[in-house]
Biotite code that builds the C-alpha atoms (Angstrom):
import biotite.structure as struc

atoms = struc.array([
    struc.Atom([6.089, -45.108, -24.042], chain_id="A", res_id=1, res_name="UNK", atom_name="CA", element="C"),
    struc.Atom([8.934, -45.659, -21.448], chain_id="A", res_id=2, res_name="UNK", atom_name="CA", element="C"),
    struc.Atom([8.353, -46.685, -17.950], chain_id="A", res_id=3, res_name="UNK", atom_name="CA", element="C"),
    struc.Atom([9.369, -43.750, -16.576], chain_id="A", res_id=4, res_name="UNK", atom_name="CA", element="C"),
    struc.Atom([6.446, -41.639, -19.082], chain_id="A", res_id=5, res_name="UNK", atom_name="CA", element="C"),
    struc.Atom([3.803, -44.215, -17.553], chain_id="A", res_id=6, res_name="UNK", atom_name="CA", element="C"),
    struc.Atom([4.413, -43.411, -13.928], chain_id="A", res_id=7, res_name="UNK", atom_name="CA", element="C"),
    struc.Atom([5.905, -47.034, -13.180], chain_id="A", res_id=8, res_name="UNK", atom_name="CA", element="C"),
    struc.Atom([9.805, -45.621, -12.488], chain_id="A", res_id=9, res_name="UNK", atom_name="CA", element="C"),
    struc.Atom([8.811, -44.173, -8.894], chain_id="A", res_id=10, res_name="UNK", atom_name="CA", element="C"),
    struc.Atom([6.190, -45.634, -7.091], chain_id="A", res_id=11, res_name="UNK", atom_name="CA", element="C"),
    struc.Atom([6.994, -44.714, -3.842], chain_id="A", res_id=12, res_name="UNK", atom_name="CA", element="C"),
    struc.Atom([7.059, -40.861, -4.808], chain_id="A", res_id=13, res_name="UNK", atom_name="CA", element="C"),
    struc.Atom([3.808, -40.919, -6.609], chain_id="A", res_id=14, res_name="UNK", atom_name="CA", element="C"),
    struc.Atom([2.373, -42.912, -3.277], chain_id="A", res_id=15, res_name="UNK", atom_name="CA", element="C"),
    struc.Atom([3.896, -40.391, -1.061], chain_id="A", res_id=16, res_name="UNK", atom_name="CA", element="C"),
    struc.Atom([2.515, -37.398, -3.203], chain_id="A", res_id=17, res_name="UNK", atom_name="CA", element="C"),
    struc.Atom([-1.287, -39.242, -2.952], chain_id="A", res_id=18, res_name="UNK", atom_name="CA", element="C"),
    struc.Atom([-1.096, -39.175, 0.654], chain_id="A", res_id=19, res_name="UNK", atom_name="CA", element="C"),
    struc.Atom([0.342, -35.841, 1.758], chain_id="A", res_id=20, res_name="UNK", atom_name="CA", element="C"),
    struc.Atom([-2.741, -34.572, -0.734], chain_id="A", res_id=21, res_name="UNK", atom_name="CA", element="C"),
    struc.Atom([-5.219, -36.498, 1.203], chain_id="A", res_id=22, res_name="UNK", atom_name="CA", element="C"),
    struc.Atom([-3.390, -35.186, 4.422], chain_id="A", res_id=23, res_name="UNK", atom_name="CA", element="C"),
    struc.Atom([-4.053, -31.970, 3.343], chain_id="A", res_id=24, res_name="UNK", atom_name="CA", element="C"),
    struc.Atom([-7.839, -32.410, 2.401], chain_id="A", res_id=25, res_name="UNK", atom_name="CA", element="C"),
    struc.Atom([-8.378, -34.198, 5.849], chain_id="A", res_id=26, res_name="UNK", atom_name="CA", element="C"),
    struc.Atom([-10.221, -31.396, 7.024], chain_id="A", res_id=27, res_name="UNK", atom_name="CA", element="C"),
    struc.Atom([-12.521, -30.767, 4.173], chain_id="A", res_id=28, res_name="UNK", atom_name="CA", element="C"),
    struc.Atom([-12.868, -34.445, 3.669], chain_id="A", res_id=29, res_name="UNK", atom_name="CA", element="C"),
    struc.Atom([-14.131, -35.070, 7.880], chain_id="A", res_id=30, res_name="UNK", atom_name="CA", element="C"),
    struc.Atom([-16.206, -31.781, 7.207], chain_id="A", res_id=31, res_name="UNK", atom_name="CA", element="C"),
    struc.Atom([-18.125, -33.363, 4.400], chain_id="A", res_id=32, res_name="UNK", atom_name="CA", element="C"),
    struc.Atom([-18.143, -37.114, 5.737], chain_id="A", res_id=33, res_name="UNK", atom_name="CA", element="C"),
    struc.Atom([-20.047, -35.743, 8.963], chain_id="A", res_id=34, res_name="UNK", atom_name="CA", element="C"),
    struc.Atom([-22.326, -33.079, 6.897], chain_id="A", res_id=35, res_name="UNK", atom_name="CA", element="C"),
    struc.Atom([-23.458, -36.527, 5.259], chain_id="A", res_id=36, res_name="UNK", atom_name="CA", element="C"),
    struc.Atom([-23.749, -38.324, 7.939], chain_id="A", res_id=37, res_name="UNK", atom_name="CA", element="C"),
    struc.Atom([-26.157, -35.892, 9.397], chain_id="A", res_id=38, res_name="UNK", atom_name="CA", element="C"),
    struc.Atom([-28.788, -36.663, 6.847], chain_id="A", res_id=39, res_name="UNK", atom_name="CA", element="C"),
    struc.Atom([-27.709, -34.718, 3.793], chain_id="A", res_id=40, res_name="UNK", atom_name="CA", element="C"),
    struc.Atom([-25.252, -31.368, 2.926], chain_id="A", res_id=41, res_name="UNK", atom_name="CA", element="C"),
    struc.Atom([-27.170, -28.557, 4.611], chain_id="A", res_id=42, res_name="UNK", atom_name="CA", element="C"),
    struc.Atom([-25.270, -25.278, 3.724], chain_id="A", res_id=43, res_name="UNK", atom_name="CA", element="C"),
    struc.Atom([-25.794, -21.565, 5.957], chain_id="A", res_id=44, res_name="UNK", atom_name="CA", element="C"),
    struc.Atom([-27.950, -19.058, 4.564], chain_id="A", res_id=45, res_name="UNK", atom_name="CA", element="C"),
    struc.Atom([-25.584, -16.691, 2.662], chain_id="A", res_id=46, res_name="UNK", atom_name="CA", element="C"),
    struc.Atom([-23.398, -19.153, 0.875], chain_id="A", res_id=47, res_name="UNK", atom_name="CA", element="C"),
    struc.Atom([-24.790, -19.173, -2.302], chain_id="A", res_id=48, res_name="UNK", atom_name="CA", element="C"),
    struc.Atom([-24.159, -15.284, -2.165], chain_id="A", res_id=49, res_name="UNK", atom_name="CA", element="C"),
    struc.Atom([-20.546, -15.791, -1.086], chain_id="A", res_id=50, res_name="UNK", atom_name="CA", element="C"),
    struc.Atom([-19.841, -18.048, -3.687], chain_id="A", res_id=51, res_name="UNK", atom_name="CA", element="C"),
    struc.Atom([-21.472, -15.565, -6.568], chain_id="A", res_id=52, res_name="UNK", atom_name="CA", element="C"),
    struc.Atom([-19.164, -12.932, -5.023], chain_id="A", res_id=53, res_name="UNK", atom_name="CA", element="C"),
    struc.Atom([-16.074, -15.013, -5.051], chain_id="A", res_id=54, res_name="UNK", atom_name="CA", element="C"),
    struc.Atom([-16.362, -15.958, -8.169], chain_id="A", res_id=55, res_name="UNK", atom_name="CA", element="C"),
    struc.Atom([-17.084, -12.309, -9.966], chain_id="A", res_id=56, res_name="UNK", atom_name="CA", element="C"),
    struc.Atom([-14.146, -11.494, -7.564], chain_id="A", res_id=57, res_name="UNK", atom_name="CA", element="C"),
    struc.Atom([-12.171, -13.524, -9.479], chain_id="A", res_id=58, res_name="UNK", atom_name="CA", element="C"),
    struc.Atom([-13.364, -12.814, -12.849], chain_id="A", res_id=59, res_name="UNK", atom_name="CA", element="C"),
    struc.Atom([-13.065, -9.465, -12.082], chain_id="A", res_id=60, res_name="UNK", atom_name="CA", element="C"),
    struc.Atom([-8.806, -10.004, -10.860], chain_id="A", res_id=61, res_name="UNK", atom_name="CA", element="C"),
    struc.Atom([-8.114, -12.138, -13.753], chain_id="A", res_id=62, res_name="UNK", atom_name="CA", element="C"),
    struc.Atom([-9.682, -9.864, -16.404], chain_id="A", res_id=63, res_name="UNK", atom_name="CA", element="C"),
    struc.Atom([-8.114, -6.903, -14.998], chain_id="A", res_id=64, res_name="UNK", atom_name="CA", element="C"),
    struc.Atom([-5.223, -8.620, -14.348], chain_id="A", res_id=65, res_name="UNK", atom_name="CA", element="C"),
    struc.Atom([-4.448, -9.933, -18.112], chain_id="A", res_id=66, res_name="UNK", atom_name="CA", element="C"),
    struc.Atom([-5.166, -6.840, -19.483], chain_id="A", res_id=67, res_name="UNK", atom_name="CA", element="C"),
    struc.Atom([-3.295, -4.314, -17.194], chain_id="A", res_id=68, res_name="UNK", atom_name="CA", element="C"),
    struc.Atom([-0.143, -6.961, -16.924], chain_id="A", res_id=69, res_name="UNK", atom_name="CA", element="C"),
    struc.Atom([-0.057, -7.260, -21.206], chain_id="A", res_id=70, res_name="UNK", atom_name="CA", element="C"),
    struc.Atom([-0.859, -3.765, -21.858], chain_id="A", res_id=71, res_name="UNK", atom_name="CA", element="C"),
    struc.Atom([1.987, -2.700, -19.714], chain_id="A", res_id=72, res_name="UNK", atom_name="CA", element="C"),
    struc.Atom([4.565, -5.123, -20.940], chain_id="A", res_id=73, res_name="UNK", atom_name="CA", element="C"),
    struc.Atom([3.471, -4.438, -24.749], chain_id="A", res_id=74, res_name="UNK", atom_name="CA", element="C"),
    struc.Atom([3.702, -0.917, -23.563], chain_id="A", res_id=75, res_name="UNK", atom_name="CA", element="C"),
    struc.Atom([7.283, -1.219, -22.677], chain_id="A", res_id=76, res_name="UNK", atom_name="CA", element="C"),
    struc.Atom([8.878, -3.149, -25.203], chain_id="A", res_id=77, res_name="UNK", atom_name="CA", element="C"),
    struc.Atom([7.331, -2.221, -28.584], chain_id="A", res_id=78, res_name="UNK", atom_name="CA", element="C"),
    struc.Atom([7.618, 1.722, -27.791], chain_id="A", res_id=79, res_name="UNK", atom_name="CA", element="C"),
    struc.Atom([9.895, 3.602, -27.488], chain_id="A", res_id=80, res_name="UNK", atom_name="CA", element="C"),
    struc.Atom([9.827, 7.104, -25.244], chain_id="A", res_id=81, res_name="UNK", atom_name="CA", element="C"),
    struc.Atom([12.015, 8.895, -22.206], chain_id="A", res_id=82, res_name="UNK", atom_name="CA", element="C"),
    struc.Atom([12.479, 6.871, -18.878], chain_id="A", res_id=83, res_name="UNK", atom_name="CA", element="C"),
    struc.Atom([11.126, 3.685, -20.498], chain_id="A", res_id=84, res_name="UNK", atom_name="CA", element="C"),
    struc.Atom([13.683, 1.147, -19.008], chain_id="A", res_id=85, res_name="UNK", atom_name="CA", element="C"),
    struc.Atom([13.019, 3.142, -15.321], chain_id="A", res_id=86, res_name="UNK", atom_name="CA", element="C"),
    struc.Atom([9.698, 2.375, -16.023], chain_id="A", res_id=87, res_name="UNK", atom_name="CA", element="C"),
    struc.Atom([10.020, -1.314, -16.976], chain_id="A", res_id=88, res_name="UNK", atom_name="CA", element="C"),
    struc.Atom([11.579, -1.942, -13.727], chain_id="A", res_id=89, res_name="UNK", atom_name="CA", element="C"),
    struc.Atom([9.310, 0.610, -11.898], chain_id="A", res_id=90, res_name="UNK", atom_name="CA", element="C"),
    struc.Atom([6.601, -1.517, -12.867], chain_id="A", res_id=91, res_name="UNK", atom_name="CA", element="C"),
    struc.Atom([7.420, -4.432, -10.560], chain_id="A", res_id=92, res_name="UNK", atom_name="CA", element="C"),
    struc.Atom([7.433, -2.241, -7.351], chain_id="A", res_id=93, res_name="UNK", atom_name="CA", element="C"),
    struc.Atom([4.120, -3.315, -6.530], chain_id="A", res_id=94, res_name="UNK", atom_name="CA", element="C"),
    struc.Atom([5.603, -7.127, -5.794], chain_id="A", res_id=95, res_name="UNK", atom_name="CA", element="C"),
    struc.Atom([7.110, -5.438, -2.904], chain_id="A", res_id=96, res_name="UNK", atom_name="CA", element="C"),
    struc.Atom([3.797, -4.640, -0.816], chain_id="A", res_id=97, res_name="UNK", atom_name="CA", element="C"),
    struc.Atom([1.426, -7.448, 0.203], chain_id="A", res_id=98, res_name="UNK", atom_name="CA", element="C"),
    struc.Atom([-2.178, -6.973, -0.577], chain_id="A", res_id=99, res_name="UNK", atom_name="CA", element="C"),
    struc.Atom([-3.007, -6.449, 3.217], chain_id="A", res_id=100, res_name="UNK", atom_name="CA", element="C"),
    struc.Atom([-1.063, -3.246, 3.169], chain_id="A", res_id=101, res_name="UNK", atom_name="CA", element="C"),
    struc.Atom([-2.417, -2.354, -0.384], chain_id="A", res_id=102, res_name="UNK", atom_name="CA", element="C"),
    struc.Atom([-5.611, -2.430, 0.653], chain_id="A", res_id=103, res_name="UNK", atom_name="CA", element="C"),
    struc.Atom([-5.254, -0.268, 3.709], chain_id="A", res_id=104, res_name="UNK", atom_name="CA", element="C"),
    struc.Atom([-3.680, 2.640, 1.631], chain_id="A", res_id=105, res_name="UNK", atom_name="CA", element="C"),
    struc.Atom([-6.423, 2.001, -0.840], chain_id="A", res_id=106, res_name="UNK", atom_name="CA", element="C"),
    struc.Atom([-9.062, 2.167, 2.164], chain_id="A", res_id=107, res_name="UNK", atom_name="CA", element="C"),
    struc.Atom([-7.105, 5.137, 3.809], chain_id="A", res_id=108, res_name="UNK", atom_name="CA", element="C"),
    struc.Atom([-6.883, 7.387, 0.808], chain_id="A", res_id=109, res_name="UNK", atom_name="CA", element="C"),
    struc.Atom([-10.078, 6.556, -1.136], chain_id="A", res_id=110, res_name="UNK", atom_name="CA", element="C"),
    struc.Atom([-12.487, 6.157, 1.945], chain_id="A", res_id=111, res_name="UNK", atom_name="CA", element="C"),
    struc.Atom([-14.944, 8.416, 3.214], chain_id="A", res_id=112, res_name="UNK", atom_name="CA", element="C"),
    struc.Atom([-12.217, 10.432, 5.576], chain_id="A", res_id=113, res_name="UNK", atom_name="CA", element="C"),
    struc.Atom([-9.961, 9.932, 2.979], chain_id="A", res_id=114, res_name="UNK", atom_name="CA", element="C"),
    struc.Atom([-8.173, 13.330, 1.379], chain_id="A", res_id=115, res_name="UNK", atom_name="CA", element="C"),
    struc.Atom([-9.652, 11.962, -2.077], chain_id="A", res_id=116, res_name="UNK", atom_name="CA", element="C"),
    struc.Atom([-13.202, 12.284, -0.900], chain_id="A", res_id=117, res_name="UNK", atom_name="CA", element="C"),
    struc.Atom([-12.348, 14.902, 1.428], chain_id="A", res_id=118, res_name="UNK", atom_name="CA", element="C"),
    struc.Atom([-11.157, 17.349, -1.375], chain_id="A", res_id=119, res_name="UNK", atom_name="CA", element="C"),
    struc.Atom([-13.939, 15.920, -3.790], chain_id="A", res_id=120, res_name="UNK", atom_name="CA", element="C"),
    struc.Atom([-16.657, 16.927, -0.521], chain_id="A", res_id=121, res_name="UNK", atom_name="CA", element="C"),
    struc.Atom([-15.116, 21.056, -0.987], chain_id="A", res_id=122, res_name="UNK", atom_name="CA", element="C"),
    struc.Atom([-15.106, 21.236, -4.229], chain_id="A", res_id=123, res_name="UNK", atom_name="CA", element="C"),
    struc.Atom([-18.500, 19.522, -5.072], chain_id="A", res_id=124, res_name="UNK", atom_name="CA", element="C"),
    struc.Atom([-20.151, 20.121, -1.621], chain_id="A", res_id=125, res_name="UNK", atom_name="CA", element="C"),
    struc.Atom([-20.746, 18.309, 1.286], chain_id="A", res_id=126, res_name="UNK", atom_name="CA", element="C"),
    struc.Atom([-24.392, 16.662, -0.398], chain_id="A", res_id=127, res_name="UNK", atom_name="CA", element="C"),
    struc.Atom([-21.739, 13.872, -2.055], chain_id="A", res_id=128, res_name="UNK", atom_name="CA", element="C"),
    struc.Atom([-22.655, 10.522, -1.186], chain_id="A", res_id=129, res_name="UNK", atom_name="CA", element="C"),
    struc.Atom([-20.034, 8.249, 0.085], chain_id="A", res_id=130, res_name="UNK", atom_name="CA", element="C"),
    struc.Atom([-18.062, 6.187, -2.384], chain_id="A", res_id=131, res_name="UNK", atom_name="CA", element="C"),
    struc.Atom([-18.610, 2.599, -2.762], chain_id="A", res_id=132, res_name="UNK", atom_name="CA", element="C"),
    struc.Atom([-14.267, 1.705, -1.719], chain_id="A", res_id=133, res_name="UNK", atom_name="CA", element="C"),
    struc.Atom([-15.427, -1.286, 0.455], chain_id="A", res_id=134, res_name="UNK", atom_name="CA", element="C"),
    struc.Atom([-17.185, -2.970, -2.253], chain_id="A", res_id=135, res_name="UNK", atom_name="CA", element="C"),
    struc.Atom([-16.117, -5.666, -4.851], chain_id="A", res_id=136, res_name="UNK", atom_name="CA", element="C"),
    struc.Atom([-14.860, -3.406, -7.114], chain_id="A", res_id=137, res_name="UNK", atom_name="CA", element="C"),
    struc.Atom([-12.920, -1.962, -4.064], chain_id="A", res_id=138, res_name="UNK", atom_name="CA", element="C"),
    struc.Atom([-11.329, -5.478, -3.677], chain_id="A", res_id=139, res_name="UNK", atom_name="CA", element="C"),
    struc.Atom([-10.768, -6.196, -7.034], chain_id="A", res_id=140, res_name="UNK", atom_name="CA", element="C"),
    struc.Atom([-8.834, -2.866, -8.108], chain_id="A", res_id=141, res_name="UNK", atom_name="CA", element="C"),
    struc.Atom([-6.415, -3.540, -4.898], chain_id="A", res_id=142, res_name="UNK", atom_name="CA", element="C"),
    struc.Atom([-6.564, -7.537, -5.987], chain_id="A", res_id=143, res_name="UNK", atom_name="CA", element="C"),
    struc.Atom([-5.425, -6.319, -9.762], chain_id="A", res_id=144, res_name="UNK", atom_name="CA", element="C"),
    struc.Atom([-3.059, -3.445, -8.844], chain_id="A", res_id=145, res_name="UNK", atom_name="CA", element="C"),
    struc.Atom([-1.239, -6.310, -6.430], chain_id="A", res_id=146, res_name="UNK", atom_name="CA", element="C"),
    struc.Atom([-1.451, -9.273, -8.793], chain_id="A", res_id=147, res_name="UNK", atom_name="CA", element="C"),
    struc.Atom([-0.586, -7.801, -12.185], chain_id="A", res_id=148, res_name="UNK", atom_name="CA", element="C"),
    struc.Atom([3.753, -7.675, -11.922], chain_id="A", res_id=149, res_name="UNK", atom_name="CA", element="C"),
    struc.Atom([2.945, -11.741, -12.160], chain_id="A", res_id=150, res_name="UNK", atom_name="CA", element="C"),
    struc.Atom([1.674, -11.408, -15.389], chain_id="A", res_id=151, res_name="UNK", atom_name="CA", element="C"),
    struc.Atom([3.655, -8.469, -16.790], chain_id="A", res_id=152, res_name="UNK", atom_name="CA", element="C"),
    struc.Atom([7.027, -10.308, -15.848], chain_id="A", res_id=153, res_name="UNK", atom_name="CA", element="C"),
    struc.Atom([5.604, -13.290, -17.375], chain_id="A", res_id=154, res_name="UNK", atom_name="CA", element="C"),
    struc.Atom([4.640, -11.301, -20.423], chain_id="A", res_id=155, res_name="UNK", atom_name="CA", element="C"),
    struc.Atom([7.668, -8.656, -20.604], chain_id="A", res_id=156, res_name="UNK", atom_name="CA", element="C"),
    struc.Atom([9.955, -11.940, -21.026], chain_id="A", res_id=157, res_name="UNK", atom_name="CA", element="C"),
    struc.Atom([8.021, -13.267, -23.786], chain_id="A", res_id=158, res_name="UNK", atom_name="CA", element="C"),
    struc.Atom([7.800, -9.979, -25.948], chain_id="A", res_id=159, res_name="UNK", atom_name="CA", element="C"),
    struc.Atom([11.111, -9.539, -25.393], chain_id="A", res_id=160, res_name="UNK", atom_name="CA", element="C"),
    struc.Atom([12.517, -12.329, -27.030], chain_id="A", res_id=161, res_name="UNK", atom_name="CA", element="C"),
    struc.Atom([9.879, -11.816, -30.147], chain_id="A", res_id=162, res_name="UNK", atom_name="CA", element="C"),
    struc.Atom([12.443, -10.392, -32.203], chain_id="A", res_id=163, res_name="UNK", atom_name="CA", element="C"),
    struc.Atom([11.118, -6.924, -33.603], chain_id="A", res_id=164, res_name="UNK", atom_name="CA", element="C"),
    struc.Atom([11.975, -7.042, -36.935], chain_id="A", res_id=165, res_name="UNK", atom_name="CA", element="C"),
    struc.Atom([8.766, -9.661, -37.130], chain_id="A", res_id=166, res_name="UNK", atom_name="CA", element="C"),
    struc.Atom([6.608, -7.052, -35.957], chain_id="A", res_id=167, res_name="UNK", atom_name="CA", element="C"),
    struc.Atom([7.993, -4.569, -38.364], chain_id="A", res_id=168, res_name="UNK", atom_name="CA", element="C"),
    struc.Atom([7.601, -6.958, -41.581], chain_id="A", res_id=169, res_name="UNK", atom_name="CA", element="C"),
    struc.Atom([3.712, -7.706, -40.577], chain_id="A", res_id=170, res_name="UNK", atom_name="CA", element="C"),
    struc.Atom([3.444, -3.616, -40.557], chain_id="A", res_id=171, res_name="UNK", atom_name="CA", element="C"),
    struc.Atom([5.306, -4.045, -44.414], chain_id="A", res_id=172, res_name="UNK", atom_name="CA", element="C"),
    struc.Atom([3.183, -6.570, -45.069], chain_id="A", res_id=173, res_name="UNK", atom_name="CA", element="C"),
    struc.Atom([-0.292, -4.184, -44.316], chain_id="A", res_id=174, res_name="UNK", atom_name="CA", element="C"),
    struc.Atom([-0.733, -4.773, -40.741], chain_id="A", res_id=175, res_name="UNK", atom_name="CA", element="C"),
    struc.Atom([-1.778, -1.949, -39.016], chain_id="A", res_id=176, res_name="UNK", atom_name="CA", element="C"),
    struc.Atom([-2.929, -0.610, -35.638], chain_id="A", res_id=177, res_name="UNK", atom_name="CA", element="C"),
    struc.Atom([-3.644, -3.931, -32.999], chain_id="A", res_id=178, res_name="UNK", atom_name="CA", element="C"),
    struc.Atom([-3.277, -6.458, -35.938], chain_id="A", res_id=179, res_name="UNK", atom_name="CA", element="C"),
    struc.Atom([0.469, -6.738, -35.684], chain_id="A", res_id=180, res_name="UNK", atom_name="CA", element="C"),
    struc.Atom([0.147, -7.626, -31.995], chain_id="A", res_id=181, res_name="UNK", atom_name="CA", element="C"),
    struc.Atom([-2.505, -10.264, -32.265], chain_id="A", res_id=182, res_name="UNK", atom_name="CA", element="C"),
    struc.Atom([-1.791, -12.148, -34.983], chain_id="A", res_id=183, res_name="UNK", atom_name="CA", element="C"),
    struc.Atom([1.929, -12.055, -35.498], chain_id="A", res_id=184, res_name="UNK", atom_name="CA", element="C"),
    struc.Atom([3.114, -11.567, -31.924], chain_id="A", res_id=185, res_name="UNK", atom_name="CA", element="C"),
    struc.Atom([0.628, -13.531, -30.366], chain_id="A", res_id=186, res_name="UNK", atom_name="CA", element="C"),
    struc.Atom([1.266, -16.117, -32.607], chain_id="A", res_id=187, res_name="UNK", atom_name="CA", element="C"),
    struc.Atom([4.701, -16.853, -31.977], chain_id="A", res_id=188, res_name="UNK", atom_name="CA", element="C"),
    struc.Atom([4.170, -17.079, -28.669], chain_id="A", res_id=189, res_name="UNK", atom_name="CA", element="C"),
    struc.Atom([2.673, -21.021, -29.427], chain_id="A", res_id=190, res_name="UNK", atom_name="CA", element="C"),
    struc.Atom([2.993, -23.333, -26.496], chain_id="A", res_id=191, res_name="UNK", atom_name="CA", element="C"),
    struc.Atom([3.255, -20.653, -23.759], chain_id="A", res_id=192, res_name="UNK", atom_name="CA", element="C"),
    struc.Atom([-0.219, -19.770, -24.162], chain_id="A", res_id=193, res_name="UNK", atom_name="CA", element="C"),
    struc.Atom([-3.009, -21.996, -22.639], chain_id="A", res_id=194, res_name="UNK", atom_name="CA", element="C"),
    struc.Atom([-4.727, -24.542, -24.810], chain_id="A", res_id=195, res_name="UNK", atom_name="CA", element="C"),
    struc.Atom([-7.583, -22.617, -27.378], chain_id="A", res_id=196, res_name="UNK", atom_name="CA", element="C"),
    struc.Atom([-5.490, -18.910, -27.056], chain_id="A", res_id=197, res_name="UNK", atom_name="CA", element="C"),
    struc.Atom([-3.183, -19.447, -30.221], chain_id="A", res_id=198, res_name="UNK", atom_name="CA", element="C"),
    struc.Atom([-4.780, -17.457, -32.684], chain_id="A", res_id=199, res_name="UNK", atom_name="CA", element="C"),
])
């Protein structure tokens, strides 16, 4: 192992990256130093809840997430059908509009003055409940429908340079239906994958 490999070749970078990190976790660190201090960690009532929330949050955007962003880009490049390169580029709009203003169309058509609920009120009657858009699944559709370009980008460039005659020779070979995808697509797509996803 070289020098370099070890961390040894740039000291002075690796001590200047150690201290803008505990620069930057002052704040947390001086929060936590005088929560001690007082005689122990003593959280407000509600954390616990916010935490649980937070993380099904982000279950919830990662899930949806991986499964819109791959679905889309599969969708893409391994069919063919009319506008499909307007689409593929289509697709990537949404990296154009920051969550904040996602969210307030999402709240401004979907919420209880909405036109969605509005026309839903005449036709089923004015006894429907409101619907739950300020919610955590509320969030987490306008968290996924922001977030997924990220992963179908990602995703879109990988598929794309799978070259398709390999899915067409697993389909020879008696593939059929999803097994193409997984386990000769997926496959090839080795070290780009996290750790425990190569099939």
């Amino acid at each position: 192992m070289t020098a370099l490999a070890r961390g040894a070749g740039r000291p002075g970078w690796s001590a200047a990256v150690v201290l803008i990190a505990l620069l930057v976790a002052s704040p947390v660190l001086a929060v936590a130093a005088y929560a001690l201090g007082q005689g122990g960690l003593r959280m407000p009532g509600g954390v616990a809840e916010m935490v649980a929330t937070t993380l099904a949050l982000l279950l919830l955007v990662a899930a949806g997430t991986a499964v819109l962003g791959t679905g889309l880009a599969w969708l893409v490049t391994a069919y063919e059908f009319p506008l499909r390169w307007a689409l593929s580029w289509l697709l990537v709009l949404p990296l154009a509009m920051p969550a904040y203003i996602l969210g307030f169309v999402f709240l401004s058509t979907f919420d209880y003055a909405g036109p969605v609920q509005g026309a839903l009120r005449s036709v089923l009657g004015d006894d429907l409940g409101a619907l739950p858009v300020r919610s955590l699944g509320g969030a987490a559709v306008v968290l996924v429908l922001t977030l997924y370009p990220y992963v179908y980008l990602l995703t879109r460039a990988a598929f794309l340079e799978l070259a398709p005659t390999a899915y067409d020779a697993a389909r020879t070979l008696g593939a059929s239906g999803r097994g193409p995808s997984a386990r000769c697509c997926c496959r090839w797509r080795g070290p780009r994958w996290p750790p425990g996803w190569r099939w």
